[in-house]
Residue, then its C-alpha position, 0 to 999 in steps of 0.5 A: x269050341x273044341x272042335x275048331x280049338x283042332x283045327x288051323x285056324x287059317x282053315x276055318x277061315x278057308x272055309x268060311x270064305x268058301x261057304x260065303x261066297x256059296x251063300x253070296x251066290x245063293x242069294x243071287x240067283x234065287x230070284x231067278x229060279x223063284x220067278x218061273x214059279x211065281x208068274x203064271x205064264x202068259x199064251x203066247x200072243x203068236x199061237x204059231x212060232x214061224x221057227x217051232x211051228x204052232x203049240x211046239x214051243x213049250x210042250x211040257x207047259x201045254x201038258x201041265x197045268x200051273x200048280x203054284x200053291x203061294x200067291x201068283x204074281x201077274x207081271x209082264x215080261x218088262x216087269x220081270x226083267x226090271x225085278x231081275x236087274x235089282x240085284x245088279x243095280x244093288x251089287x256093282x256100286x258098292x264093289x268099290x266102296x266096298x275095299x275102303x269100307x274093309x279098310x275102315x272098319x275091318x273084313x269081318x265086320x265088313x262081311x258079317x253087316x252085309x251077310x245080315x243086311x242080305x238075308x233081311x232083305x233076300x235080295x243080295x244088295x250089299x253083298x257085293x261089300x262081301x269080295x274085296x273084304x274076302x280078298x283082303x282077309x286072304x291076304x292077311x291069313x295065308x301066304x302066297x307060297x300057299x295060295x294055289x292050295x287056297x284057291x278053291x276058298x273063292x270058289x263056292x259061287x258054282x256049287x252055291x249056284x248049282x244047288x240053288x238051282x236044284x233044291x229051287x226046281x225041287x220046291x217049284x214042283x211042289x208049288x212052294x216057291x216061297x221056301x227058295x226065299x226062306x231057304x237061302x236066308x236061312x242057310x245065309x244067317x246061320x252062316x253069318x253067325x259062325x262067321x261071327x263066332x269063328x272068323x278074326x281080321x288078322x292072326x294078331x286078334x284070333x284068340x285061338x291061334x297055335x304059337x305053332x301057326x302064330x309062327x308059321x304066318x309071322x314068318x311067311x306074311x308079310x306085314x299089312x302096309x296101309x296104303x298112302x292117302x296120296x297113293x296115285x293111280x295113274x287113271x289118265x294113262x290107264x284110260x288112255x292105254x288100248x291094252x286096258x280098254x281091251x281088257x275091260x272089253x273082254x271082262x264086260x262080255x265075259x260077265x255079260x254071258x255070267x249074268x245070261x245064265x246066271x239071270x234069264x237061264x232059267x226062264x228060258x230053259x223053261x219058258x222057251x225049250x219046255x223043261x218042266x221044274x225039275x229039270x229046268x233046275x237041273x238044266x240051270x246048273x249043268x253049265x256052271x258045272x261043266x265050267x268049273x270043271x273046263x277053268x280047273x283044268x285050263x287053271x293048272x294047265x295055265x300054271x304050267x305053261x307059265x312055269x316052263x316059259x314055253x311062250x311069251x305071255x301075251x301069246x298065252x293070254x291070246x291063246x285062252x281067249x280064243x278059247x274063252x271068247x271065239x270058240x264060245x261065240x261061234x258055238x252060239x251062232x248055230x242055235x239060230x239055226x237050230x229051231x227047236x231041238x231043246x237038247x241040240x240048244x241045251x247042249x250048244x249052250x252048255x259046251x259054249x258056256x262050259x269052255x269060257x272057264x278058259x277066261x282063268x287064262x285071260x281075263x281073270x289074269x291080264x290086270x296082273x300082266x298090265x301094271x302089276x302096281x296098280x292091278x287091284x284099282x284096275x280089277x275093281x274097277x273093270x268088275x264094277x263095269x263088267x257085273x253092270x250087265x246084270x242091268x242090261x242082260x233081262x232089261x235087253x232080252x225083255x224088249x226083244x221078247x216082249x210077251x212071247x217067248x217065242x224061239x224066233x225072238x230068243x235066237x236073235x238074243x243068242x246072236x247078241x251073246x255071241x257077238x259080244x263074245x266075238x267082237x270083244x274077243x277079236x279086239x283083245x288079239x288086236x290090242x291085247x298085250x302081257x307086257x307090263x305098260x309104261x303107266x305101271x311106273x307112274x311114280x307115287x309122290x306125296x301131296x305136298x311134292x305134287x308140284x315138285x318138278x323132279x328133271x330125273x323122272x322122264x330119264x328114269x322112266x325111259x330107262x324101262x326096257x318094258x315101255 
């Protein structure tokens, strides 16, 4: 342990949370990249696509014959939707049970039971537990003032993503499509182990804390208030507030075109424009880099804007949706027209994909802006909604594609996309708003005060100049 004995400890942490959201999304998106590989694909029951024209839908499958060395699995296209919606239906129900859990029991523990149970399993059920224990483990070990040199911490999904991707396109071409399984559960429980070994709750329990950085986090955290049994979030004005409903709105398309990708790229960037293995793996993660590099630079741009006050916060917010959610919608509408040019298509996608990262601006920012009190119920809750369209995205694209994969049945799935993206984007620049709500100053009263009538409050409250 010398080598970590050198190291802040905060550090470690850093980055064992990076590495554990790279395996979380590992985990997620194995099967989807493992699934082109396992099925053998089916004629398409239409021989001749009326957009493509006949034998011009996949090309490089027409070439190649199916070398899969591991057992073949003979699923239909709703079968494989149903199995591609798994990780969904295991992922969005525990993200709020998730937070009480870490409370309870600690984010280590919480973290590490859920990292072992996920490489069981190989398919990332309980790895949802992983991201409010990681956020409270942030708030623990490293003080605001520093969080913007942290933030890369939370960022491991893309590479995780990426990689999976392309190390799963590399076996596929070599017919081992079980490997992608054994692999992500492998690198899944080495982790586990050094998160175990390395990662402690708070800086008070670290054995191998300097009195230096002992020093350091004393004096800039502050100390961790356990919430009130009675803590009141004030979920009746929340749900009766146009401003949240449009923040939801925006989030649940926002992670609807996650979950696209993320979920059915790959199949259709093999199954319909015709890359073989390889570069489909490489195709998969082409958008999630180019998004990465789009949220990074709109992030600091963001910060900047905000610091100088050049303009009120609800513009700002409007602004980055535009980016975030018009201009990526009306970039998919083109690919109905497109035929099948799988370049034209891959590069729609990916620049349409690649300028959402602007929802850094927008979506990822607007629960603060809304109730600066109440942000984290309201976060956990809209992500619980939002990561539910992993259920709907391969069920949806299974029924309107049926058995075909045809490029006639995919562009009206694209049409979807970017209606998602426009209606939901147009109804925040309607009812969108960066003013704090009046529901943010919902007084908090103990469970025996509940029926206290206090004659003060209605005053006190009209009193904000925010309402």
């Amino acid at each position: 342990m010398g080598l970590f004995d050198s190291i802040p400890a905060r550090y470690v942490l850093a980055t064992m949370i990076f590495f554990g959201t790279w395996c979380s999304y590992m985990t997620r998106v194995n099967l989807s990249i493992a699934i082109i590989g396992m099925v053998e694909p089916k004629v398409p029951l239409i021989k001749s696509d009326p957009i493509c024209g006949e034998n011009e839908t996949m090309p490089e499958r027409s070439k190649e014959p199916f070398k899969i060395l591991g057992e073949v699995k003979s699923w239909d296209q709703t079968e494989q939707a149903d199995l591609l919606a798994f990780y969904a239906y295991g992922y969005f129900p525990f993200l709020i049970p998730g937070k009480m859990l870490a409370e309870r029991f600690g984010s280590k523990r919480v973290v590490l039971w859920s990292s072992i149970l996920t490489t069981i399993a190989t398919v990332a059920l309980p790895f949802s537990l992983l991201i409010p224990a990681m956020h409270q483990l942030m708030d623990r070990w490293i003080p605001i003032k520093d969080r913007n040199k942290f933030m890369w911490t939370l960022l491991g999904g893309t590479p995780g993503t990426v990689l999976t991707f392309l190390a799963g396109g590399l076996v596929l071409e070599y017919g081992l499509w079980d490997m992608i399984f054994f692999g992500t559960a492998g690198f899944t429980l080495i982790w586990a182990i050094l998160w175990a070994l390395l990662v402690y709750d708070s800086p008070a329990m670290h054995p191998r804390v300097t009195s230096a950085e002992m020093s350091y986090l004393t004096a800039n955290i502050k100390p961790v208030r356990r919430q009130r049994k009675t803590e009141i979030v004030p979920w009746g004005y929340i749900f009766a507030s146009l401003p949240f409903w449009a923040l939801m709105l925006l989030h649940f398309s926002n992670m609807w075109a996650i979950n696209f990708l993320l979920i059915i790229g790959p199949k259709f960037f093999k199954e319909v424009l015709g890359f073989d293995f390889i570069m489909t793996g490489v195709m998969s993660g082409v958008p999630f880099i180019f998004r990465l590099f789009v949220g990074y630079l709109l992030g600091f741009l963001a910060e900047a804007v905000a610091n100088k006050n050049w303009i009120s916060v609800g513009l700002h917010r409007r602004l980055y949706t535009i980016f975030s959610h018009i201009i990526p919608g009306l970039l998919l509408v083109p690919i109905y027209f497109m035929g099948c040019d799988k370049w034209i298509n891959m590069a729609l996608v990916t620049v349409s994909f690649g300028i959402n990262g602007a929802s850094v601006g927008s979506v990822m920012a607007n629960a603060v802006d809304l109730s600066p009190n109440h942000a984290d119920a309201i976060y956990t809750l809209i992500s619980c909604i939002g990561t539910s369209s992993g259920v709907f995205v391969p069920k949806i694209v299974g029924y309107i594609t049926g058995q075909t994969q045809i490029m006639q049945e995919w562009r009206i799935i694209f049409l979807v996309n970017a209606s998602m993206y426009l209606v939901t984007g147009i109804l925040f620049l309607i009812f969108g708003s960066g003013k704090v709500q009046k529901w943010n100053f919902k007084e908090e009263y103990e469970e025996e005060e509940d029926e206290i009538q206090d004659e003060d409050t209605p005053r006190r409250l009209a009193s904000r100049q925010d309402w």
